[in-house]
C-alpha positions as CSV (number, residue, x, y, z in Angstrom):
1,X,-37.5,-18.0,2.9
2,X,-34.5,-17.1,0.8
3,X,-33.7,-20.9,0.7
4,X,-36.7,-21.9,-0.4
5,X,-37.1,-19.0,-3.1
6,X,-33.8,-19.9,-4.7
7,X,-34.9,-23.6,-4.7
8,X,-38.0,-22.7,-6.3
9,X,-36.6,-21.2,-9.2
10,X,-33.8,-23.1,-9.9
11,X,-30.9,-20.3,-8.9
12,X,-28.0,-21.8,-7.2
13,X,-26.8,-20.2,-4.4
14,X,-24.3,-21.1,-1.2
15,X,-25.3,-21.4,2.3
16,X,-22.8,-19.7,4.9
17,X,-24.0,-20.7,8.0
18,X,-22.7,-18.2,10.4
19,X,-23.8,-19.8,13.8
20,X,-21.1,-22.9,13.1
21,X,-18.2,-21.5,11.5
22,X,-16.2,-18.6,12.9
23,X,-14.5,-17.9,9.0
24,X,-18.2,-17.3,7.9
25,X,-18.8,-15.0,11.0
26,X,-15.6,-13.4,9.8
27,X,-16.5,-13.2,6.8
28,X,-19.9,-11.2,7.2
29,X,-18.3,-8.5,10.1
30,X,-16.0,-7.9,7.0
31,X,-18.8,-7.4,4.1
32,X,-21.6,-5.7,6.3
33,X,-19.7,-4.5,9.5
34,X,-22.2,-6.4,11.8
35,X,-23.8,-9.5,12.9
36,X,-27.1,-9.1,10.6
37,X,-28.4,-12.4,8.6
38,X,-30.1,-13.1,6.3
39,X,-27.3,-10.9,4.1
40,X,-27.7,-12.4,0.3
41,X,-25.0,-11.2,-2.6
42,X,-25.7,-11.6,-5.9
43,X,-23.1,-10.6,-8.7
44,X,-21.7,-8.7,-6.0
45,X,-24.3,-6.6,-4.4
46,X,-25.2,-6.4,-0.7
47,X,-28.2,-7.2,0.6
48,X,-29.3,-7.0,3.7
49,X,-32.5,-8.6,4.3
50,X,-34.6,-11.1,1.7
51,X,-38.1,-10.1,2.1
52,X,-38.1,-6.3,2.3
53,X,-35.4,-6.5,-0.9
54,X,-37.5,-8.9,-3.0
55,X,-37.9,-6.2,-5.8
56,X,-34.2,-6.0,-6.2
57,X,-33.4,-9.7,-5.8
58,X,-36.0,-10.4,-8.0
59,X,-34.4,-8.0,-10.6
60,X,-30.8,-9.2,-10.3
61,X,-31.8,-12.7,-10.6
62,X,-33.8,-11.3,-13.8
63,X,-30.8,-9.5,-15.2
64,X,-28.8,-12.7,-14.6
65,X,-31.2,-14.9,-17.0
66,X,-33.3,-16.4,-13.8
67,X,-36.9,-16.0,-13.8
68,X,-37.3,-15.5,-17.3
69,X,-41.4,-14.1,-18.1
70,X,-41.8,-14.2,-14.0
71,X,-43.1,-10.9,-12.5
């Protein structure tokens, strides 16, 4: 879903597929404290979750000049 949102609008993002790399597992114990995914940052802040934090997502991407006149 997050994939194909990002897609969709033209925001870049990385993938860090934690099921095949260990350093990406690491990675995400260290930001959230737990195994929990999807877990999207952007500019910084955490959050766990795409769907049920689509208001905020929506407003950072807003605030960083994505989705531009989108609701």
């Amino acid at each position: 879903m997050a994939k194909r949102f990002f897609a969709q609008h033209g925001v870049p993002y990385t993938e860090k597929d934690v099921t095949t790399n260990e350093a990406y597992m690491d990675e995400l114990k260290a930001l959230v404290g737990r195994f929990i995914t999807p877990v999207v940052v952007i500019d910084g802040e955490v959050l766990l979750g795409f769907g049920a934090n689509m208001a905020r997502v929506r407003e950072l991407l807003r605030q960083g000049g994505y989705l531009d006149g989108e609701p």
